[in-house]
N, C-alpha and C positions, 0 to 999 in steps of 0.2 A: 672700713671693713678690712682693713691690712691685718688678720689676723693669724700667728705664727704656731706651728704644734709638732709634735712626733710624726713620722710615716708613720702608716700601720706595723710596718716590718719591724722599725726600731721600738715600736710600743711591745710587741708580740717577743722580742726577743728579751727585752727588759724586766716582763713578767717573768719570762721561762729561767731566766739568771736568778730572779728574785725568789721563786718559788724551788729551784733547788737548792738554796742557801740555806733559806728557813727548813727543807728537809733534811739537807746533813745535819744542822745542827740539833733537829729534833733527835734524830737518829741517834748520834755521835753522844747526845745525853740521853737519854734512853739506854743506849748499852751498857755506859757505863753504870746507872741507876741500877741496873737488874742482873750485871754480875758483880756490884758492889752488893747487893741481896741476897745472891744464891751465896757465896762465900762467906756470909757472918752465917746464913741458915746451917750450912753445912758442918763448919765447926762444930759448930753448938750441940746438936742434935745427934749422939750416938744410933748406934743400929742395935737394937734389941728386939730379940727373937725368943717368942715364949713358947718354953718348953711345952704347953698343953695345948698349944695348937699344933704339935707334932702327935701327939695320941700313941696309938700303939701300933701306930703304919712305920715297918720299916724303911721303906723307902725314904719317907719325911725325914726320918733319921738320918740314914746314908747321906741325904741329898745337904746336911746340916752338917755336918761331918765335915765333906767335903768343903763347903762355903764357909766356914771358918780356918779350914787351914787343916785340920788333924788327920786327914790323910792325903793322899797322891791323887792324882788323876787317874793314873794306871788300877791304883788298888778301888777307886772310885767304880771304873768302866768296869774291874771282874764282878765284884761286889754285886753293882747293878745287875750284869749278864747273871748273876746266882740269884741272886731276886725277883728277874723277872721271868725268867727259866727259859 
């Protein structure tokens, strides 16, 4: 019955080496999978905004105005302040 094994210590820490290994590398692919996804998603997919879900609300307008670019910030905030009185 000469029989030979790990401490518990060396067991316990062999795991804990082994178990963070398998999670960076989970991790490490993982990241890369799902911003190698968001980047082809993004290209691809333009941003279009239809005109009839803006209606006949100024403000929807202004605010669309603005998020495209065709006016200022400045001219955005009097606009607004005229708008909402």
């Amino acid at each position: 019955m000469n029989k030979k094994g790990l401490s518990p210590l060396v067991a316990t820490l062999l795991l804990v080496v082994f178990a963070l290994a398998i999670g960076t590398i989970t991790m490490t692919f993982g990241k890369n999978y799902t911003t190698g996804a968001e980047e082809d998603t993004l290209s691809e997919q333009p941003i279009v905004i239809a005109n009839d879900a803006i209606g006949t609300d100024p403000l929807k307008a202004l605010q669309l105005e603005y998020i495209q670019g065709k006016i200022s910030q400045e001219e955005y905030l009097q606009r607004q302040k005229e708008l909402t009185g």
